[in-house]
C-alpha positions, 0 to 999 in steps of 0.5 A: 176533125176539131183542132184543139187550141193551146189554150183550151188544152192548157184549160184541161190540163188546169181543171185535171191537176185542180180534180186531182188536188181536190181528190188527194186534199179529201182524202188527207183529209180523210185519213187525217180525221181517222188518224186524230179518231183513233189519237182520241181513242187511245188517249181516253183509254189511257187517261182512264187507266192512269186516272186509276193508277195515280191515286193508287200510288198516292194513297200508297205513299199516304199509308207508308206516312201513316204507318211511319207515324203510327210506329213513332207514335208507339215507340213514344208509348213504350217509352212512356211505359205503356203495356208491352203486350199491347204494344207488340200486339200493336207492332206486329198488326203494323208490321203485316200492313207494312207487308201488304203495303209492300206487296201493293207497290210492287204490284202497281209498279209490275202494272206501270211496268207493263202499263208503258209497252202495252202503251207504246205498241199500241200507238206504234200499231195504229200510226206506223212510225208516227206511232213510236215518237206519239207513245214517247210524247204520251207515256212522258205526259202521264209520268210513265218512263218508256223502257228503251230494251222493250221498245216495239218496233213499227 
């Protein structure tokens, strides 16, 4: 039977922790690419809905200035004595679309409303913990608030 010198094992158990180091780093490696995958994946999509919803909301405040000035505008004629036909008509057609303007900010705020959960669970669901801090760092990126009673749990 060989004897086995000290140094030869020490030798082993130096080239065994340096395999296993390797194996784990390639492995976190791994996982560290899928995770940053997946970061980009969800980043893109959320980009592409906010990138929606942001000019929503600005041509909405764009049409409530519009509708402001335009009633301005009207009272002046009717002090200005202008027909009161034509300016009830008138009254009446901005007062529908201050209605449908109305009607679209609560929509789009049942959207951001459902927009920042749907949001938050989804990262949750693909990081675990890390989910939960990457979804507030998110939703606050993009100007959406995260609602605390309806936040998802990993």
């Amino acid at each position: 039977m060989t004897e086995r010198s000290l140094g030869r094992t020490l030798w082993t158990l130096f080239l065994a922790v340096l395999n296993a180091t390797l194996i784990l780093l390639a492995l976190c490696l791994w996982l560290g690419w899928s995770l940053f995958s997946t970061v980009e994946s969800i980043t893109g999509d959320v980009a592409e809905i906010t990138g929606t919803i942001r000019p929503l909301r600005s041509e909405i405040q764009g049409l409530t200035t519009q509708i402001g000035e335009t009633r301005s505008a009207l009272a002046a004629l009717r002090e200005d004595g202008a027909d009161l036909q034509l300016c009830s008509a008138l009254e009446a057609q901005l007062a529908r679309m201050e209605t449908r303007v109305a009607e679209l900010t609560e929509t789009l705020q049942g959207l951001e409303a459902e927009l920042a959960p749907a949001i938050a669970e989804a990262t949750v669901s693909a990081f675990g913990s890390l989910g939960s801090a990457f979804a507030t760092t998110l939703l606050g990126a993009i100007g959406l608030a995260p609602d605390p009673d309806r936040a998802p749990q990993p």
